[in-house]
C-alpha positions in Angstrom: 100.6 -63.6 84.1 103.7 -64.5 81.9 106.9 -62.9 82.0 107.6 -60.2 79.7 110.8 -61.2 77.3 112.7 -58.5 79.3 112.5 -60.4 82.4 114.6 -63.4 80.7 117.6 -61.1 79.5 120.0 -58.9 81.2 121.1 -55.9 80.4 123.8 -54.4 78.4 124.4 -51.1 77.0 122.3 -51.5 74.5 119.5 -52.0 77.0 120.0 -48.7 78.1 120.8 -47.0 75.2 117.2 -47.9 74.1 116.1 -46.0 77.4 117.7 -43.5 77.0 116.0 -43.0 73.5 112.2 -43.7 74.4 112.8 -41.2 77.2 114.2 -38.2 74.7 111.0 -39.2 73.0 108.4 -39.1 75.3 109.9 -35.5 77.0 109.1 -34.2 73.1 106.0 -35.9 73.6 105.0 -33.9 76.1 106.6 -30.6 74.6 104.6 -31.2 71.3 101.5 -32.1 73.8 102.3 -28.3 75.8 103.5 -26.1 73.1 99.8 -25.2 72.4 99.8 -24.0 76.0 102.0 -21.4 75.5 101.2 -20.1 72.1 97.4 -19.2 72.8 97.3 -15.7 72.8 99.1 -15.1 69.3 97.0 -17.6 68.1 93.5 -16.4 69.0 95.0 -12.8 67.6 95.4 -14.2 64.2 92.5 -16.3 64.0 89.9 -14.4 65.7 88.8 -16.9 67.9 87.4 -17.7 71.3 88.4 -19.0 74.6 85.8 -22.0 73.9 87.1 -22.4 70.9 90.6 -22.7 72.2 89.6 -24.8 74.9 88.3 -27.2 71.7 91.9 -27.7 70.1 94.1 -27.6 73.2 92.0 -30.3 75.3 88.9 -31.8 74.5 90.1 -32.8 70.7 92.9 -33.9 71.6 91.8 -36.2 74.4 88.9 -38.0 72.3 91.1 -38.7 69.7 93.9 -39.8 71.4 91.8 -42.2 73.7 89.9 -43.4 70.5 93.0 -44.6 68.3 95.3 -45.4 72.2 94.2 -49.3 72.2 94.2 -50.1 68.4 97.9 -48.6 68.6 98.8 -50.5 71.8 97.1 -53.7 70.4 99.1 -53.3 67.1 101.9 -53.1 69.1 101.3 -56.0 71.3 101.4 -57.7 67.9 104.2 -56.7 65.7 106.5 -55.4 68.3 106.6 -52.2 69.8 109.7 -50.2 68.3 108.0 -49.9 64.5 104.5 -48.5 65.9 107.0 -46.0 68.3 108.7 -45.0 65.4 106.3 -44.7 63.3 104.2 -42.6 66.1 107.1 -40.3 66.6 107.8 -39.1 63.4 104.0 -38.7 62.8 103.4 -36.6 66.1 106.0 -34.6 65.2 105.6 -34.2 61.5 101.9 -33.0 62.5 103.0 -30.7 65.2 105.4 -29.1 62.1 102.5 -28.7 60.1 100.6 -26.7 62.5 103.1 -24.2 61.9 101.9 -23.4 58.1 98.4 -23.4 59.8 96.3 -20.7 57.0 93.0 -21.3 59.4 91.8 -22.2 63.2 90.1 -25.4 61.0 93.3 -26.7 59.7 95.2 -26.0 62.7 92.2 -27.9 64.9 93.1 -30.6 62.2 96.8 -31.0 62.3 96.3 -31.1 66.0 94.3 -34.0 66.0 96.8 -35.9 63.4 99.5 -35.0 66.6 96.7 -36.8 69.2 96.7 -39.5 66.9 100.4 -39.8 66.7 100.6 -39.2 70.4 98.2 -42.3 70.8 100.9 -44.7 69.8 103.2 -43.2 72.2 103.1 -43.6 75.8 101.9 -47.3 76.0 104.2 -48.9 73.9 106.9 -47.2 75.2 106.0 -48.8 79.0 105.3 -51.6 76.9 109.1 -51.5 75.4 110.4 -51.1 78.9 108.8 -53.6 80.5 110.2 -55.6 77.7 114.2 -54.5 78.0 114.3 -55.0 81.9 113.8 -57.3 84.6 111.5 -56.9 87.4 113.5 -55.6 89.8 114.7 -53.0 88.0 111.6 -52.2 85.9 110.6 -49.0 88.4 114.0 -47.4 87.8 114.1 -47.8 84.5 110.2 -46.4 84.4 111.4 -43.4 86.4 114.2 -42.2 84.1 111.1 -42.9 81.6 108.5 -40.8 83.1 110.6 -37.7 84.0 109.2 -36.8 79.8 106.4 -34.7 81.7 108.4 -33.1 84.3 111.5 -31.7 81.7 108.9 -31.6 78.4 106.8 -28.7 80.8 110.1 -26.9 81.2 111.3 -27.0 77.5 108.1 -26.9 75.7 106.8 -23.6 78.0 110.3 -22.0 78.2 111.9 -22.8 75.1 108.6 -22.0 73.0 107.8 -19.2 74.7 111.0 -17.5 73.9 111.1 -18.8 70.1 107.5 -17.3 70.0 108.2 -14.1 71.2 112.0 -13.9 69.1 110.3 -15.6 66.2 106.7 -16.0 65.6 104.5 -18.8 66.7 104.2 -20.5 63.9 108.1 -20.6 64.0 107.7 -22.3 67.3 105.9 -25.5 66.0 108.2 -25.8 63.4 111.2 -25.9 65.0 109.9 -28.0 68.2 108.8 -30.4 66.4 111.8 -31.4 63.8 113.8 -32.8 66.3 110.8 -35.5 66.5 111.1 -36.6 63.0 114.9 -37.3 63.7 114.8 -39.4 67.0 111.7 -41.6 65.5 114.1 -42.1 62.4 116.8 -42.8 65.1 114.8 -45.3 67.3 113.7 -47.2 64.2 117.5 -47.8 62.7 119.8 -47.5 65.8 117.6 -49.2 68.7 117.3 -53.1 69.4 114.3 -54.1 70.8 113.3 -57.7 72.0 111.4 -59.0 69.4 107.6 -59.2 69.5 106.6 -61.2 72.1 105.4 -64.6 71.8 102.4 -65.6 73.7 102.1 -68.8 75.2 99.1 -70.3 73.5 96.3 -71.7 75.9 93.3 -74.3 74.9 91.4 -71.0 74.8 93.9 -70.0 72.1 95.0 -66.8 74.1 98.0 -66.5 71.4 95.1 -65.2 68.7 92.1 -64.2 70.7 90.2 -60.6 69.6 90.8 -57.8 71.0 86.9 -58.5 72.6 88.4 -61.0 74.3 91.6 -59.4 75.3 89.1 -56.6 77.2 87.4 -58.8 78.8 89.9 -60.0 80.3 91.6 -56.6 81.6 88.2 -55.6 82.7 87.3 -59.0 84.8 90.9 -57.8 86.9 89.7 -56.5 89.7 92.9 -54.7 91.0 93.1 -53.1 87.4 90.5 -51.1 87.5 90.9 -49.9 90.6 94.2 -49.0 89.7 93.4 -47.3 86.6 90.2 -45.3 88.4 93.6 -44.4 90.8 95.1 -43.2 87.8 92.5 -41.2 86.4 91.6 -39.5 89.5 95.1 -38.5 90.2 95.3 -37.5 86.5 92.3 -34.9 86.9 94.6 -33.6 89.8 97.5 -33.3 87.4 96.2 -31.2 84.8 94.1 -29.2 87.0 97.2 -28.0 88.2 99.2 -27.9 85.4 96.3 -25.6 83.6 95.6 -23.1 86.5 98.8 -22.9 88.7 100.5 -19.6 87.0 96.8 -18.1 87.1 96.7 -19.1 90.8 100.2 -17.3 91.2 99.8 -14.2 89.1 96.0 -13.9 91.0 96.7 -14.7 94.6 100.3 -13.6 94.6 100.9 -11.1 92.5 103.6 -12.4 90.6 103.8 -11.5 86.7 103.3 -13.7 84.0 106.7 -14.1 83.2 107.4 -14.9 86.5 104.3 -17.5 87.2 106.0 -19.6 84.1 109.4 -19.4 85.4 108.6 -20.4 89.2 106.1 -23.2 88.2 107.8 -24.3 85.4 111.4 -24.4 86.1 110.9 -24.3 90.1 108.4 -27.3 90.2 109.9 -28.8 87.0 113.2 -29.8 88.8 111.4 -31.0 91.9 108.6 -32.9 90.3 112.1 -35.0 88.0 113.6 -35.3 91.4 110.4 -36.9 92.6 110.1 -39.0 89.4 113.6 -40.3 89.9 113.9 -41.4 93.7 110.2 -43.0 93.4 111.2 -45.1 90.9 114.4 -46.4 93.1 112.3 -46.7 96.6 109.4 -48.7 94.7 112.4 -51.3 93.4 114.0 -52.1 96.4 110.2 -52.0 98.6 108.7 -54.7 96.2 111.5 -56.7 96.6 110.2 -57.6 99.9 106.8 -57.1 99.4 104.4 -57.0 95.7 102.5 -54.6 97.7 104.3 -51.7 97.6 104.1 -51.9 94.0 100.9 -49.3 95.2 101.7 -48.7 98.8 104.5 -46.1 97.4 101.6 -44.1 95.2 99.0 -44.6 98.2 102.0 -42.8 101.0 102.9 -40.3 98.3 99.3 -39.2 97.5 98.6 -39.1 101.2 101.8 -36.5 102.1 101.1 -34.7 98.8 97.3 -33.5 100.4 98.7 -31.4 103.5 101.5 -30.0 101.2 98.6 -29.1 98.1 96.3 -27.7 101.2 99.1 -25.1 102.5 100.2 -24.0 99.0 97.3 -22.9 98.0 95.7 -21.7 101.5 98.6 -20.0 102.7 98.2 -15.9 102.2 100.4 -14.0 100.1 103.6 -13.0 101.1 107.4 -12.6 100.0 109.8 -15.4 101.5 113.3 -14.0 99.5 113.8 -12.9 96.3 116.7 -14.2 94.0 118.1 -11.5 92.0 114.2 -9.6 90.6 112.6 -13.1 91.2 110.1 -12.8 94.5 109.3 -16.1 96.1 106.1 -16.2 97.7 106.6 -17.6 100.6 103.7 -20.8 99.5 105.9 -21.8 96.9 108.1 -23.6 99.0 105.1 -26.3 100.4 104.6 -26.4 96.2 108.1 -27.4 95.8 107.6 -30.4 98.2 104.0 -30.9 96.8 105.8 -31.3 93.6 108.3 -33.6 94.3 106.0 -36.4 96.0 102.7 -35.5 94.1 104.2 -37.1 91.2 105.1 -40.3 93.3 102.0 -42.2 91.5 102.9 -42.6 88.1 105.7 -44.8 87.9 104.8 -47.3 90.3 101.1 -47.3 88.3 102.0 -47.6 84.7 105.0 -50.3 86.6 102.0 -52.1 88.0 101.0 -53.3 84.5 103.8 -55.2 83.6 103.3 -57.3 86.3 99.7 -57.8 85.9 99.6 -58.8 82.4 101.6 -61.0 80.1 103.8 -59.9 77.1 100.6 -60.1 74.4 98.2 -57.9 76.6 100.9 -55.6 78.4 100.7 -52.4 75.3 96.8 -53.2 75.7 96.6 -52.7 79.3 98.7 -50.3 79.4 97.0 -47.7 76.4 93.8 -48.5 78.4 95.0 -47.1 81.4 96.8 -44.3 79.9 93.6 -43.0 77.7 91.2 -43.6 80.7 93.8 -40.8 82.2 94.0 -39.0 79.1 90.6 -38.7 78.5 89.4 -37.6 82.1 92.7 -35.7 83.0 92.5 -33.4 80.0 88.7 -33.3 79.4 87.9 -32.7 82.5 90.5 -31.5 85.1 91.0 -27.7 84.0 87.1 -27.7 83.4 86.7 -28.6 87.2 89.1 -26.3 88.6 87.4 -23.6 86.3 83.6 -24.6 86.9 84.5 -23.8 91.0 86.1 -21.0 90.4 83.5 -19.5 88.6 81.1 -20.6 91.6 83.0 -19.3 94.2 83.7 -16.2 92.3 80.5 -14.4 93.8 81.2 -14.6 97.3 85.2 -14.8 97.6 85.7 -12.5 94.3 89.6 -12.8 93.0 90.4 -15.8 95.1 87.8 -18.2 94.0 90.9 -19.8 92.1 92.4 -20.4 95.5 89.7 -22.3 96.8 88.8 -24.2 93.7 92.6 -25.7 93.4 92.3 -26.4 97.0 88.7 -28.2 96.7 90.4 -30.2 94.1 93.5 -31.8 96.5 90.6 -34.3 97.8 90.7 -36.1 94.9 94.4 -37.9 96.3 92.1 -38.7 99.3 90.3 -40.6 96.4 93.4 -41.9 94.7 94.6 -43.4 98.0 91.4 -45.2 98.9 91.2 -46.7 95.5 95.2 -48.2 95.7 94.3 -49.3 99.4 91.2 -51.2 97.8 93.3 -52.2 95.2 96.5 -53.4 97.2 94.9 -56.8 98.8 93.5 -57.9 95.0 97.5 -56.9 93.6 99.2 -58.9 96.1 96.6 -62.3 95.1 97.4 -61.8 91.2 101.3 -61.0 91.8 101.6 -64.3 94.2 99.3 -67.0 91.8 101.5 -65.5 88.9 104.9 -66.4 90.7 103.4 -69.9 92.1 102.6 -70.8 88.9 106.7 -71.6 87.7 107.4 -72.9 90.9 104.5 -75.5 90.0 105.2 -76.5 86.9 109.8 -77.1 88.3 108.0 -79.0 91.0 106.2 -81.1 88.3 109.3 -81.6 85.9 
């Protein structure tokens, strides 16, 4: 492993300026990504079309095409620098997400959502890529945390802002106007931002600086502590968007509550805990690896294992009324979801973290789009399938609550996503110590 170019500088506020900007970008990432959510039911009025069918443009086209163009997009980036292909993704995401706003047909709006999965595609990992590039080591968590709150705040904004803009406006009103602000930050990134330039690989005898992206594979896939990290990932990702699909069925079903309601509590209620979450993990993993690599996974490993009692209680516990703010009841299992919130979403950062110290500067966007369509793929393809499959089997014995038990069922798989980091830790610590013995040995030679 060779330092990324952000390890070598310090930073300035230009280094965080750039921060600040790929974070703006990836929460409209993820309000682009959720919009859809939100606008189903005026869409299938207009079109004529069926739950299957919606299932098609909201999920399973999405993921396949974002996991089929997420390494040629990290690769490229790898290669020419990763502000130009974030730019360029930006604006294209969002110009696409625009478009499906002047939508005449459920084919052309299946189309322009699979130009925004595209776009999408040269997102995430570059982005990690870019911020594993502006900051040192020790600060690389923190600086991923304030990164990865875009899921946490774009599930606020995208469901609450483009539900009301859809109900004042029209839906098609909706994409439009969440997705023009897009356009403008990827023009703003590209012109405003500096970025360390593309990296440099040092060359090998194997000629690592120009080997094929065959070769680069091989090479992420013959690291053992990578795939177990990135079957971590994936697992935990199923859990993610099992929930995020199902929870405000789970609520209105189990507890009564009312659509509007369901949005508000899991939306805003576990929106604010989950950035919380996001933002002390990223803080606590910084100052743990300090004194130990390890950690690097321990933190996601702890947080997966508190996050399975808290899961188990909100959605076991029976219905019932805790308080009510102003017309708002709070079931009284919404306060374990608050704290299933906040640490449930403990594994990312350290994860995506992970593989900036794994990998040099020339396979880092690689590594990481691997990763993140691995999760992408599974997550979306086949977490709300999962949740919906059990409920659907339960459904003939427990009746209305098979949701309850399906969600529930599902928990385990952080049982899963611990094992795997605990496999995984042992193989990290070996990779993170030969990569920092090997400057020590080459100062001891000169």
């Amino acid at each position: 492993m060779s330092a990324s170019p952000g390890s070598q500088q310090r930073t300035t506020w230009h280094t965080h300026y750039a921060l600040m900007m790929l974070a703006t970008i990836y929460v409209f990432n993820y309000i682009d990504r959720l919009l859809i959510s939100i606008l189903i039911e005026p869409i299938k009025l207009e079109f004529g079309v069926s739950d299957t069918q919606v299932g098609l443009l909201s999920g399973v086209a999405f993921a396949i095409f974002y996991t089929v163009f997420g390494l040629p997009l990290g690769r490229l980036s790898d290669r020419i620098g990763r502000k130009p292909v974030i730019a360029f993704a930006c604006v294209a995401w969002s110009a696409m997400t625009m478009l499906c706003g002047v939508a005449t047909s459920f084919a052309m709006l299946l189309l322009f959502r699979i130009g925004v999965a595209v776009g999408e595609a040269g997102g995430t990992a570059p982005s990690v890529a870019m911020v594993a590039d502006l900051y040192p080591p020790r600060q690389r968590s923190r600086a991923l945390s304030v990164f990865m709150m875009g899921p946490s705040l774009g599930a606020v904004l995208g469901l609450g802002l483009g539900g009301w803009i859809a109900q004042t406006y029209g839906w098609r009103t909706a994409f439009v106007v969440i997705g023009a602000p897009g356009v403008v930050l990827g023009l703003l990134l590209w012109l405003t931002v500096r970025s360390p330039r593309p990296p440099a690989p040092a060359v090998s005898a194997a000629g690592a600086a120009q080997e094929s992206w065959h070769a680069t594979l091989r090479g992420l896939l013959r690291t053992p502590s990578f795939l177990l990290i990135t079957l971590a990932g994936t697992l935990a990702g199923i859990m993610g968007y099992a929930i995020g699909t199902w929870n405000p069925s789970f609520l209105i079903r189990s507890h009564g509550t009312s659509l509007q309601d369901a949005g508000l509590l899991i939306g805003l209620g576990g929106g604010i805990s989950a950035t919380a979450g996001t933002l002390l993990c990223g803080s606590i993993t910084d100052r743990l690896v300090a004194r130990d690599p390890g950690w690097q996974l321990g933190v996601p490993l702890l947080a997966c294992l508190i996050s399975v009692p808290l899961g188990l209680a909100f959605y076991l516990w029976p219905a019932g009324t805790a308080f009510h703010i102003g017309s708002l009841a709070i079931p009284e299992a919404f306060l374990f979801y608050l704290g299933f919130s906040f640490a449930a979403t403990w594994w990312a950062v350290p994860l995506y973290g992970s593989m900036s110290h794994l990998f040099p500067a020339n396979r880092l966007g690689q590594a990481t789009a691997l990763f993140a369509m691995s999760l992408t793929l599974f997550g979306v393809g086949l977490g709300p399938i999962i949740v919906g499959g059990l409920s659907d089997f339960f459904s003939a014995s427990i009746g209305k609550e098979a949701l309850r038990y399906a969600l529930a069922s599902t928990v385990g798989l952080y049982v899963l996503t611990a094992l795997c980091l605990l496999l995984a830790i042992p193989a990290y610590r070996r990779q993170i110590g030969a990569a920092a013995a090997l400057p020590d040995a080459a100062s001891a030679r000169a």
